[in-house]
LOMIKOL-728488 format. One record per residue (C-alpha): x, y, z; residue in three letters. Coordinates in steps of 0.5 Angstrom, whole numbers, plus 500, padded with zeros to 3 digits. Each point is the difference from the previous one (the first is absolute). Example, Ala and Ser with C-alpha at 12.3 -4.5 7.8 and 13.67 -1.06 7.14 Angstrom:
REM LOMIKOL-728488
{X 525; Y 491; Z 516; rest Ala}
{X 502; Y 507; Z 498; rest Ser}
REM end
This chain:
REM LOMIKOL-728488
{X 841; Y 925; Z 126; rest Unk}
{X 506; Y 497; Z 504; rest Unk}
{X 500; Y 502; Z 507; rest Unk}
{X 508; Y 504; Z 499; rest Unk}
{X 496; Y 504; Z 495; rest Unk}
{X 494; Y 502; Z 505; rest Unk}
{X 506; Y 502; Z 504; rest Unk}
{X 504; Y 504; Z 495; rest Unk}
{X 493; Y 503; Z 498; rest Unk}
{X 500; Y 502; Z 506; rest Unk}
{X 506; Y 504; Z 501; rest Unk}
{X 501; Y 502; Z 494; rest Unk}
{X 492; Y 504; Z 500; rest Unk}
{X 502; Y 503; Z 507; rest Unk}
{X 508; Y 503; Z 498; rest Unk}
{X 497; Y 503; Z 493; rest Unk}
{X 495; Y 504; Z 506; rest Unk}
{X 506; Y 503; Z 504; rest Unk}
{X 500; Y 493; Z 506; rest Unk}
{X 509; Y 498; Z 501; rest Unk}
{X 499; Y 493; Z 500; rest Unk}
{X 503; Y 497; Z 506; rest Unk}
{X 501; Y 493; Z 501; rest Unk}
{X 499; Y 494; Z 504; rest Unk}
{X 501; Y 501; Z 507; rest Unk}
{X 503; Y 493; Z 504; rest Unk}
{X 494; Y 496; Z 502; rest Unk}
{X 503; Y 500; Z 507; rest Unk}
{X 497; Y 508; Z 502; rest Unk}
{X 504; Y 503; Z 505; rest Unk}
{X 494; Y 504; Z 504; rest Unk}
{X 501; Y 495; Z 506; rest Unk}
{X 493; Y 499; Z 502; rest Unk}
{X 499; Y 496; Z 492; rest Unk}
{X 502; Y 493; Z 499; rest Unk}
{X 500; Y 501; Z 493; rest Unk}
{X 499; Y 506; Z 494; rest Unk}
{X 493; Y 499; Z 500; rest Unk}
{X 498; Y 506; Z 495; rest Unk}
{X 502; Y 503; Z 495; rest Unk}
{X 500; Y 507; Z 504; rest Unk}
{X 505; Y 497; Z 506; rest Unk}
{X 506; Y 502; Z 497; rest Unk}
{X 497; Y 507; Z 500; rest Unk}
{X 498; Y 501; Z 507; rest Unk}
{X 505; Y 506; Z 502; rest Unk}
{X 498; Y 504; Z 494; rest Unk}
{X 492; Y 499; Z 501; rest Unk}
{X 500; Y 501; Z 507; rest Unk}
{X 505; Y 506; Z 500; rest Unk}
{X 506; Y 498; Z 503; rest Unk}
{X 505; Y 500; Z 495; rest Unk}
{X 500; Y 505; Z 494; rest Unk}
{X 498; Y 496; Z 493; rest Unk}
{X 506; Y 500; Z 494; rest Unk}
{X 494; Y 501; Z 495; rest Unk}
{X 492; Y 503; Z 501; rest Unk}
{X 497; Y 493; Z 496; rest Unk}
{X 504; Y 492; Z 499; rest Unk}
{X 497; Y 494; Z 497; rest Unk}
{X 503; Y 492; Z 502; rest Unk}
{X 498; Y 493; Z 500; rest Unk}
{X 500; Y 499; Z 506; rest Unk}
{X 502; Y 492; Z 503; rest Unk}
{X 496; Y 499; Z 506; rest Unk}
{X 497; Y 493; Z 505; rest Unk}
{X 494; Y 499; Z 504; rest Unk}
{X 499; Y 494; Z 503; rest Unk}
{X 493; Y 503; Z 505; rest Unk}
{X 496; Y 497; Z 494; rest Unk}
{X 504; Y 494; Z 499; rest Unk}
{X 495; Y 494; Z 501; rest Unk}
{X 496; Y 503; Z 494; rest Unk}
{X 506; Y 499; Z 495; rest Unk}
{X 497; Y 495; Z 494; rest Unk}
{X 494; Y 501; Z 502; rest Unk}
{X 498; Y 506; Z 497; rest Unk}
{X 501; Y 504; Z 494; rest Unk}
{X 505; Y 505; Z 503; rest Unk}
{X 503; Y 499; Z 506; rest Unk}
{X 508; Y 499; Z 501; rest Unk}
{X 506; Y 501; Z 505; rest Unk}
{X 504; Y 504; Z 495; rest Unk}
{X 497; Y 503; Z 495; rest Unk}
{X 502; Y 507; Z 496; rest Unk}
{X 498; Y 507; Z 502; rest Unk}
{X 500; Y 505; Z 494; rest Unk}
{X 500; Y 506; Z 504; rest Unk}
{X 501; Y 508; Z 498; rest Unk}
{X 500; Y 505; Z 505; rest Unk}
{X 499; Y 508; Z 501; rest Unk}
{X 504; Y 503; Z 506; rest Unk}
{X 496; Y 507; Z 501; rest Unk}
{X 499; Y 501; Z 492; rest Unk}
{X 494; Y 498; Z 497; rest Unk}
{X 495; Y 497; Z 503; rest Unk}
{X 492; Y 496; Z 499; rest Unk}
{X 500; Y 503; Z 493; rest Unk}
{X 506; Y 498; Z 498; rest Unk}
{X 501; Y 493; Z 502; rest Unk}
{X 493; Y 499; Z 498; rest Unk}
{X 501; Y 502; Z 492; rest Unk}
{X 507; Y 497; Z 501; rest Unk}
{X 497; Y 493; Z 502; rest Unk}
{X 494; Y 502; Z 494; rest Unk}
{X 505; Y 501; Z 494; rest Unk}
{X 504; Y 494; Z 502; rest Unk}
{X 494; Y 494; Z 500; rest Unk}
{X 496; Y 502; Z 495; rest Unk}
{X 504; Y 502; Z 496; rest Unk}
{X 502; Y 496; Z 493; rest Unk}
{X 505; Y 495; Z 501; rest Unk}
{X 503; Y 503; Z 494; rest Unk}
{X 501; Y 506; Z 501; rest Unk}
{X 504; Y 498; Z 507; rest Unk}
{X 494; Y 498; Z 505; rest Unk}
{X 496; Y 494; Z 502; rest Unk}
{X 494; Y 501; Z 496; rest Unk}
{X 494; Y 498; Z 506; rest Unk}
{X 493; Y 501; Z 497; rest Unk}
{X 498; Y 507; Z 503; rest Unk}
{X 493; Y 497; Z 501; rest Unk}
{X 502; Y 494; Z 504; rest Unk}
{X 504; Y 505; Z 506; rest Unk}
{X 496; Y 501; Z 507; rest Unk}
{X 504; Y 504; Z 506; rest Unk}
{X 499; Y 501; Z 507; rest Unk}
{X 501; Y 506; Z 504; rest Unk}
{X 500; Y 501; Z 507; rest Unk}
{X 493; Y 501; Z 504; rest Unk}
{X 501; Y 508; Z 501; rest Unk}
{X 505; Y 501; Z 494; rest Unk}
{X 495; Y 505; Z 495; rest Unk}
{X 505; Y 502; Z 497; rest Unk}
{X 504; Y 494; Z 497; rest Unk}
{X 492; Y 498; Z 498; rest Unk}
{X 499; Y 507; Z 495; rest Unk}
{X 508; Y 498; Z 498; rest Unk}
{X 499; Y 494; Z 497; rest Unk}
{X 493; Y 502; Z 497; rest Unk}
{X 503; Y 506; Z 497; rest Unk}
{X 508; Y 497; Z 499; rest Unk}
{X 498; Y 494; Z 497; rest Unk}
{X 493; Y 500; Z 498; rest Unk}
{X 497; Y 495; Z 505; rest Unk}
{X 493; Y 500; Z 501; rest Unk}
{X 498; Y 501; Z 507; rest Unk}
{X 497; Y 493; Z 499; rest Unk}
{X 507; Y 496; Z 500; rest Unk}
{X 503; Y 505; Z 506; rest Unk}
{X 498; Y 497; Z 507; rest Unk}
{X 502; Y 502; Z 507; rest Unk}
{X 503; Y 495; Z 505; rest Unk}
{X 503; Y 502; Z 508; rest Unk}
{X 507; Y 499; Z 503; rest Unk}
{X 500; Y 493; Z 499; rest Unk}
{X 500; Y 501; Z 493; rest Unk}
{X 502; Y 506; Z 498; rest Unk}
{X 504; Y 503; Z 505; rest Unk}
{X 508; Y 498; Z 499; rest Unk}
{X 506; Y 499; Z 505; rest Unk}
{X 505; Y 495; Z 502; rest Unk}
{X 497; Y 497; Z 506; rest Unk}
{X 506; Y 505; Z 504; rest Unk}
{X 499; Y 506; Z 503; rest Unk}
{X 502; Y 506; Z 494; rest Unk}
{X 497; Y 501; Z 493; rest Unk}
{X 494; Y 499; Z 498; rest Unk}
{X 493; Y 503; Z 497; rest Unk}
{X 495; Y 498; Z 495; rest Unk}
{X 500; Y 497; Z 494; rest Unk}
{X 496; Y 498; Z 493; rest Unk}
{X 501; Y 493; Z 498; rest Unk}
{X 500; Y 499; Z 492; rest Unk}
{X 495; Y 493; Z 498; rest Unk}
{X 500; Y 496; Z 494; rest Unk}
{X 494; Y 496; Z 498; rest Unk}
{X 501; Y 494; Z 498; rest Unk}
{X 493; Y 499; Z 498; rest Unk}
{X 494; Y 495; Z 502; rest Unk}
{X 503; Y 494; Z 499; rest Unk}
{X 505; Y 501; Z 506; rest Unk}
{X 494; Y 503; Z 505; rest Unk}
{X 495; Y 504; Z 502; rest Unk}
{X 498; Y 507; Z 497; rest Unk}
{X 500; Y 506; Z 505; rest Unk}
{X 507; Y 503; Z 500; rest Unk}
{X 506; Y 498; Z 504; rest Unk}
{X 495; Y 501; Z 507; rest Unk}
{X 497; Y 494; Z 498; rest Unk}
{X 504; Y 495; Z 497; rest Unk}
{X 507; Y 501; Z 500; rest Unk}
{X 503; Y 494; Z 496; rest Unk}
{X 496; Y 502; Z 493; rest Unk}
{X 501; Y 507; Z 502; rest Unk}
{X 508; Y 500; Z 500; rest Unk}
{X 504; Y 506; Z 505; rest Unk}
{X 507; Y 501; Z 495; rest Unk}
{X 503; Y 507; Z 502; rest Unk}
{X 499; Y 504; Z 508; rest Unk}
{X 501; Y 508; Z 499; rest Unk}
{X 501; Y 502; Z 508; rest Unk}
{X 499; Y 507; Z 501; rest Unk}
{X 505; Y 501; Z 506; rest Unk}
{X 499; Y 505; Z 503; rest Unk}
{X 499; Y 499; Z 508; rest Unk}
{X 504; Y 497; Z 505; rest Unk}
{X 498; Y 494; Z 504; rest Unk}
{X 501; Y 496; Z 506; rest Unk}
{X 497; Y 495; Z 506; rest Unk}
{X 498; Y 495; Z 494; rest Unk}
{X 497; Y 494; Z 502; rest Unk}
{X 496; Y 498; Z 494; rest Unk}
{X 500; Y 503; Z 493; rest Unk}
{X 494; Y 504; Z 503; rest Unk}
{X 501; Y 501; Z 506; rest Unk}
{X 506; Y 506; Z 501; rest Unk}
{X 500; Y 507; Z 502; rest Unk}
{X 502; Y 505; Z 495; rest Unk}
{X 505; Y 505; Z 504; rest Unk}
{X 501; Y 506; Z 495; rest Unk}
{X 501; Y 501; Z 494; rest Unk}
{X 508; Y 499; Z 496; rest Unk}
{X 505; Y 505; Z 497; rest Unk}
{X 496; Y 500; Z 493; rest Unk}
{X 494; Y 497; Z 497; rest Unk}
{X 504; Y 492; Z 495; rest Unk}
{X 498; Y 495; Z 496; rest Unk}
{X 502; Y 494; Z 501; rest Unk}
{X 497; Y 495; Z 495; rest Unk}
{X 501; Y 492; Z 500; rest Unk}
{X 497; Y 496; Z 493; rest Unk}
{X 502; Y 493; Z 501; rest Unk}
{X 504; Y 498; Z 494; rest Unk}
{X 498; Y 492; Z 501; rest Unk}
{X 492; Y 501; Z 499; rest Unk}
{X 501; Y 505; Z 495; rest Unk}
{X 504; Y 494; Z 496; rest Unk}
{X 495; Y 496; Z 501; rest Unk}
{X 495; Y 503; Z 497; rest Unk}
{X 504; Y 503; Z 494; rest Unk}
{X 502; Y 493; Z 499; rest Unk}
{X 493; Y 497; Z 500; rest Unk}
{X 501; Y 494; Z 506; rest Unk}
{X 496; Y 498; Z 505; rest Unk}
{X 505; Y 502; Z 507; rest Unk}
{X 506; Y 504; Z 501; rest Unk}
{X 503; Y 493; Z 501; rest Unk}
{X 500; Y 499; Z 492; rest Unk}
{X 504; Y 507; Z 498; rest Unk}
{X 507; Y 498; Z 496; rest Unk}
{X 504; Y 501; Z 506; rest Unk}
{X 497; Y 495; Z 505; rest Unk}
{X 496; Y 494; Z 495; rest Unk}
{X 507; Y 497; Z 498; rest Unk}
{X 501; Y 499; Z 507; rest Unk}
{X 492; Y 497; Z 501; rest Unk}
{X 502; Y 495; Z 494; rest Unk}
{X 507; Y 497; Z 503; rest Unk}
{X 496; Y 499; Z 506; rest Unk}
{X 495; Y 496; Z 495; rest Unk}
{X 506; Y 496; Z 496; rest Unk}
{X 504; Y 498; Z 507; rest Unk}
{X 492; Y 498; Z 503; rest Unk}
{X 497; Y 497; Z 494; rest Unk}
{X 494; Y 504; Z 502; rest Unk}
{X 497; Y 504; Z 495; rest Unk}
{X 498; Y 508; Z 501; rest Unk}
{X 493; Y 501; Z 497; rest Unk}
{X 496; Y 506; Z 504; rest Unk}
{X 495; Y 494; Z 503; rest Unk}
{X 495; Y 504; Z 504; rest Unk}
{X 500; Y 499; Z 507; rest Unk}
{X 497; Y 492; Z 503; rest Unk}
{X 501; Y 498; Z 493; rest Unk}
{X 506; Y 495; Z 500; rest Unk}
{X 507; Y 503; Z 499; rest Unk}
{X 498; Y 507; Z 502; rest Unk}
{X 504; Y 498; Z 507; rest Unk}
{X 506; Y 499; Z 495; rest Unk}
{X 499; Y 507; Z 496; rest Unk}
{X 499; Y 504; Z 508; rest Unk}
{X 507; Y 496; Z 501; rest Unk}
{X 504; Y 501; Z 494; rest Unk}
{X 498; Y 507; Z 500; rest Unk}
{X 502; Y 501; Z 507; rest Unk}
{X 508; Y 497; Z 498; rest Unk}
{X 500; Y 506; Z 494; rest Unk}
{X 499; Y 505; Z 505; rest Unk}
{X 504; Y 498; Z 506; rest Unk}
{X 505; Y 496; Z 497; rest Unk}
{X 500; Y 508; Z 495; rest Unk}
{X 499; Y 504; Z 507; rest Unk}
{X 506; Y 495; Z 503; rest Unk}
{X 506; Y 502; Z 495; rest Unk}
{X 498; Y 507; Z 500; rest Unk}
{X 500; Y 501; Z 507; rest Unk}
{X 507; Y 495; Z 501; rest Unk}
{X 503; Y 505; Z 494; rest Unk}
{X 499; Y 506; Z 504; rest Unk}
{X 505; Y 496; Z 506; rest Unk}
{X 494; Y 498; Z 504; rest Unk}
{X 502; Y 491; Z 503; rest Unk}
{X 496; Y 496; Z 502; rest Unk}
{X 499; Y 499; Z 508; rest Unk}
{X 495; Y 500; Z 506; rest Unk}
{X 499; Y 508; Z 501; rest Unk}
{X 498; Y 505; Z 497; rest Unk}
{X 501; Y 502; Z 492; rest Unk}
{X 503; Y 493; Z 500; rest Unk}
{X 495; Y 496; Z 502; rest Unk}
{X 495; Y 503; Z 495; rest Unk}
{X 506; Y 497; Z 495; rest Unk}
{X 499; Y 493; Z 504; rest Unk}
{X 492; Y 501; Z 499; rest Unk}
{X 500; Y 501; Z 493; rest Unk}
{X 505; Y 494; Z 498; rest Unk}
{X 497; Y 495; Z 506; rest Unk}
{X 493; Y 502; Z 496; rest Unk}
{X 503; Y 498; Z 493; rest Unk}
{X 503; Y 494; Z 502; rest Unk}
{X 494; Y 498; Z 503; rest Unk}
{X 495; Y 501; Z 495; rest Unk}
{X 505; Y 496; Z 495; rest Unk}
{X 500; Y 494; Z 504; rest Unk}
{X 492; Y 501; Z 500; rest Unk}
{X 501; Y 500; Z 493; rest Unk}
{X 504; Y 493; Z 501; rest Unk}
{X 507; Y 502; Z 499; rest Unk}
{X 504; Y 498; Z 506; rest Unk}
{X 507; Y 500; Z 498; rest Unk}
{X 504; Y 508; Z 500; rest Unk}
{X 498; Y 503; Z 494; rest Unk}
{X 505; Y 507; Z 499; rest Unk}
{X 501; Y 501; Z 494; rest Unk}
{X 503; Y 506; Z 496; rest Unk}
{X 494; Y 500; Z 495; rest Unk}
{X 497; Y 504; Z 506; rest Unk}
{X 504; Y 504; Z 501; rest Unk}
{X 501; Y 503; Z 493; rest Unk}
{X 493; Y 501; Z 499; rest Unk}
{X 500; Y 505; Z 506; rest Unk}
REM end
């Protein structure tokens, strides 16, 4: 399933549901204490915390965002990118747990040719915040999930905010198994790379500040009303729909990881790590995802400098350039084939 489809799935199943769709907000978010739209709900913050009335009761967007805190992990795992899709519907004081759980439910398991994406029931874990009874008994009775595959996990997890001062509240996280040839058995608490998070329903009904670390903030009172505020990152859920290995080989990004190959006459082929070749795969994947993360980001009016937003841009293109002449390529490269594969 090609990655525009997941997304037009997506919006479509949350508008036939009463959701107005919005669009992408700019990359560059105008609350001053971010860099960047990190989040799906960034855009959403006035309506979540209260500060201005909502034109709608319930919305759904795909959301352009870029975080670089992970970006030394880029190409070396399975999910990791500075710009990435978020897939997010929101409730501004109308439904709540139930509704965004059966929501969620119906869209991933259900047949791809009714409309959803058709992951295997039995295949799905989730995670649920350590004191959230209420969201376990949901899960079990909305979605038929025994106790088994539900596991409890503490701030660090399943609690959600921006890292600023504002919204937040707990959250469940939505998993697919990837099966054993990917990793461990024992849920998402042990292995992470088999058990694969796609979609985060954020249950924000609390107001925050003092944030130190994911963990570490104090809970000062509670919002206007009880939303919804979910992300699923349409990159991940392409890869698995698309059957490869990383999100780096979805169809918007691996044109790009074989240009790159063409220019150095190297070749992709997902070696594993220490065997030759995987240093070239790590930087083949890491020009798709900057070079993708750059353009995007030069779209939304931010240049290329020493400070701030800029210099994050400068980052990115010196990291790409980086990685083509460890490939081998020194001579300039900029080429309109990888701008059109964006």
């Amino acid at each position: 399933m090609e990655t525009a489809e997941i997304r037009r799935r997506f919006l479509n199943h949350f508008e036939r549901e009463g959701h107005t769709v919005v669009p992408s907000a700019s990359l560059v978010s105008p609350d001053p204490t971010l860099l960047f739209t990190v989040a799906g709900m960034v855009p959403f913050i006035p309506y979540l915390t209260g500060r201005e009335t909502p034109p709608y009761k319930r919305a759904a967007s795909v959301q352009k965002c870029v975080r670089t805190l992970d970006i030394d992990e880029v190409g070396k795992t399975t999910r990791h990118g500075t710009f990435f899709q978020m897939n997010g519907n929101f409730s501004f004081g109308d439904y709540f747990k139930e509704g965004a759980i059966a929501y969620a439910w119906d869209l991933i398991t259900k047949p791809q040719s009714d409309g959803g994406y058709g992951f295997d029931p039995d295949k799905i874990w989730v995670t649920v915040y350590q004191q959230d009874d209420e969201a376990a008994a949901l899960w079990n009775r909305v979605a038929d999930i025994p106790y088994e595959r539900i596991q409890r996990r503490g701030k660090k997890d399943n609690y959600w905010h921006t890292g600023q001062p504002g919204p937040g509240g707990p959250c469940s996280e939505i998993y697919v198994d990837r099966g054993p040839e990917y990793g461990r058995d024992g849920g998402p608490i042990v292995d992470e790379d088999r058990f694969l998070e796609i979609w985060n329903l954020v249950f924000m009904q609390e107001a925050v500040t003092e944030v130190k670390a994911k963990d570490d903030f104090r809970v000062v009172g509670d919002l206007p009303n009880k939303n919804i505020d979910t992300g699923m990152g349409l990159e991940r859920v392409a890869f698995l729909l698309q059957g490869v290995e990383n999100m780096y080989e979805i169809d918007q990004m691996m044109p790009v990881i074989e240009r790159a190959a063409e220019l150095s006459g190297k070749k992709y082929g997902r070696h594993a790590k220490g065997d030759p070749g995987y240093d070239d795969d790590v930087r083949m994947r890491v020009i798709a995802d900057h070079v993708r993360s750059a353009l995007m980001l030069i779209g939304d009016g931010v240049a290329p400098s020493n400070e701030a937003r800029g210099y994050v841009v400068r980052r990115l293109l010196r990291r790409s350039v980086r990685a083509m002449r460890l490939l081998g390529v020194d001579e300039p490269v900029a080429d309109v084939t990888l701008a059109q594969v964006l």
